[in-house]
N, C-alpha and C positions, 0 to 999 in steps of 0.2 A: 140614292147612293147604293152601290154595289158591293156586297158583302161577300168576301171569298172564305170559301168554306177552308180549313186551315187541315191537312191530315196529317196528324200525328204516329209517330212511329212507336212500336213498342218498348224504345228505349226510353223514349222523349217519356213517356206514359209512368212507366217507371221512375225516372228522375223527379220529375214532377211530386209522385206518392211520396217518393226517398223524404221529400224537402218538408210537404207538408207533415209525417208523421214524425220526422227531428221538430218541427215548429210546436207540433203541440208537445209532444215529450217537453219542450224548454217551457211553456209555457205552464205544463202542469204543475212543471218544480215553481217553477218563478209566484204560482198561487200559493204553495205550501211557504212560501219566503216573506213572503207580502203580506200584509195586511189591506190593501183595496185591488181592484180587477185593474184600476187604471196602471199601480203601479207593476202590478204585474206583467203587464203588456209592453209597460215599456223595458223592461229587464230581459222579457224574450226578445223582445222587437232588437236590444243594445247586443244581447247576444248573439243572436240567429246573422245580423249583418256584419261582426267581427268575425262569425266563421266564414261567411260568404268573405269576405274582404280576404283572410288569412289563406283560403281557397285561391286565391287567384293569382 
């Protein structure tokens, strides 16, 4: 199987950082909220896709 190399544009490159550095900013808050890692992840995970969702 042939694997096509994917190139990415400087914006795509950007957008991409944009999302992952909002991801952990919520996920930093969502540890100081929490008391376990589990619940933490799902409170970034509930947030980060109501903005994606409200995004669109």
């Amino acid at each position: 199987m042939d694997i096509e190399k994917i190139s990415y544009t400087p914006e795509m490159v950007n957008g991409l950082h944009q999302s992952v550095m909002l991801y952990k900013a919520l996920l930093d808050q969502a540890k100081k909220e929490t008391d376990s890692i589990e619940k933490a992840y799902e409170l970034a995970d509930h947030v980060y896709q109501n903005m994606i969702r409200s995004a669109q």
